[in-house]
N, C-alpha and C positions, 0 to 999 in steps of 0.2 A: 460417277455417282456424286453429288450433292448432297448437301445435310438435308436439304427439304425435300428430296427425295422420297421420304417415307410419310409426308402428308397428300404427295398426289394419288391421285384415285385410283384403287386397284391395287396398290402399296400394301404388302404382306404385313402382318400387323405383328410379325416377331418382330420385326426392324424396332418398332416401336416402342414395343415391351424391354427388349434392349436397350435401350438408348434411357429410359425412362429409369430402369433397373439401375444403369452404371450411373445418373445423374442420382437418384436414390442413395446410391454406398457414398458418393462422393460427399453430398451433404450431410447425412446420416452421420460419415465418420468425424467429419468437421464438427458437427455439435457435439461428438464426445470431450472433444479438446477444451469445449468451450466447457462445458459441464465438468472438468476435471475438479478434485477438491483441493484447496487450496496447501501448499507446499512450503515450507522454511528453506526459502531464496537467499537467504543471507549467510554467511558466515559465522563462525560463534562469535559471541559479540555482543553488543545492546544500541540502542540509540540511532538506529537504521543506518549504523555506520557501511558507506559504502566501500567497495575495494581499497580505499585506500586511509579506510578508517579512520574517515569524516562524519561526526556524527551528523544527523539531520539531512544531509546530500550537501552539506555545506553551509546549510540555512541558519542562520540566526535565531535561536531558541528566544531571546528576551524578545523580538521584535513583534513576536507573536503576540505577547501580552502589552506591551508599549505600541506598536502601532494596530494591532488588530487585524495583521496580514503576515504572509511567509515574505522574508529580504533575504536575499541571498549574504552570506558572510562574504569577508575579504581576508585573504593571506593577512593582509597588516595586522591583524586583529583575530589570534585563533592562542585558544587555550585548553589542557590535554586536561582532561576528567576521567577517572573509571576509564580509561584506557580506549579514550577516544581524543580526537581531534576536533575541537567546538570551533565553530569560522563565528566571527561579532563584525556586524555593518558599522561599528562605532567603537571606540576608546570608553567610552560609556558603557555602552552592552557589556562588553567582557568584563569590566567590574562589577557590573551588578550580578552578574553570572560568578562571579571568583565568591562573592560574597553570600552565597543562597543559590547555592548549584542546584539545590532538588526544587526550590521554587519554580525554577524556568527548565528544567530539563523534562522531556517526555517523559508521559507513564507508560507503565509494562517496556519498559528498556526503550522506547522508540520504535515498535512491533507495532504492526497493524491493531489499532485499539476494538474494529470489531472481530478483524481474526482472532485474536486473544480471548474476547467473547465466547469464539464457536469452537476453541480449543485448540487454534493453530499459528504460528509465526508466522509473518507474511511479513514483506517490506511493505514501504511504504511510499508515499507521495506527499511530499512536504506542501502541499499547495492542499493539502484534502488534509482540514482540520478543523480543530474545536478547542474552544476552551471554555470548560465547565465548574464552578466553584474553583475555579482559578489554579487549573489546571490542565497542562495542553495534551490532548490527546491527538494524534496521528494516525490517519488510516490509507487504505492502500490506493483507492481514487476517486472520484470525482462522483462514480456511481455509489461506491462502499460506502461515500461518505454521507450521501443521502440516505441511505438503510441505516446508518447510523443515528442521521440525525433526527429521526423517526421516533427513536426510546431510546435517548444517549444514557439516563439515567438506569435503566434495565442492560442497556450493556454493559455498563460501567456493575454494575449489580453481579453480571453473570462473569466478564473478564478478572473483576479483584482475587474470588480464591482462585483461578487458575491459573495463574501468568509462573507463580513461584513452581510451579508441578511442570511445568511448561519448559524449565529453562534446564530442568533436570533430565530430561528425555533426548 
């Protein structure tokens, strides 16, 4: 028997319904997955410090605002804030960082800034950003960050009183 089997003629049409059924659950149960609601992936912690409690994924918080893009940090160049590990592309970056931490450090601790919005901690993705009245916000990807960047100022609106109730939970 053959898969195509159940398209030649005279082909009992249970075959079909079967086949149709189990390709149904299959998809069906994969878009639950997809549809799941977003979950606090990270660690306690702030700053999307990762496993080894880096904040940013390693990324260069000044570079954001100095070049307008995410730079990966270097070992040469890292300095511990709030109990994280800040990585600087430069001797320059991490002074300007030593000197005005909250200027270049992420809001709502480095959390997903439109999860925050919709009441949830989510990591993030250092390359899906924003910087708004001079201010970097982080979100979790490339699509988030387009939904973001849609009413940055209404998430920003809905994320401020929640993030504090957030971190208590």
């Amino acid at each position: 028997m053959s898969v195509f089997d159940c398209c030649r003629p005279g082909a009992p049409r249970t075959r079909i319904s079967r086949r149709l059924a189990a390709l149904l659950m299959l998809f069906g149960s994969s878009m639950a997955v997809v549809a799941a609601p977003p979950v606090n992936t990270l660690k306690p912690g702030l700053f999307g410090a990762s496993t080894t409690d880096t904040a940013i994924v390693g990324y260069d918080p000044v570079a954001y605002f100095t070049e307008g893009r995410p730079v990966p940090g270097s070992d040469a160049h890292v300095h511990t804030w709030k109990g994280a590990k800040w990585k600087f592309a430069s001797a320059e970056h991490l002074e300007m960082f030593k000197a005005h931490p909250e200027r270049y450090a992420p809001q709502y601790g480095g959390y997903c800034a439109y999860g925050v919005a919709k009441g949830d901690l989510v990591k993030i993705d250092p390359e899906a950003f924003a910087v708004i009245d001079g201010k970097l916000y982080l979100n979790y990807d490339s699509g988030i960050q387009k939904k973001w960047a849609r009413d940055p100022q209404g998430y920003i609106k809905a994320a401020d009183p929640k993030f504090p109730g957030l971190l208590e939970q």
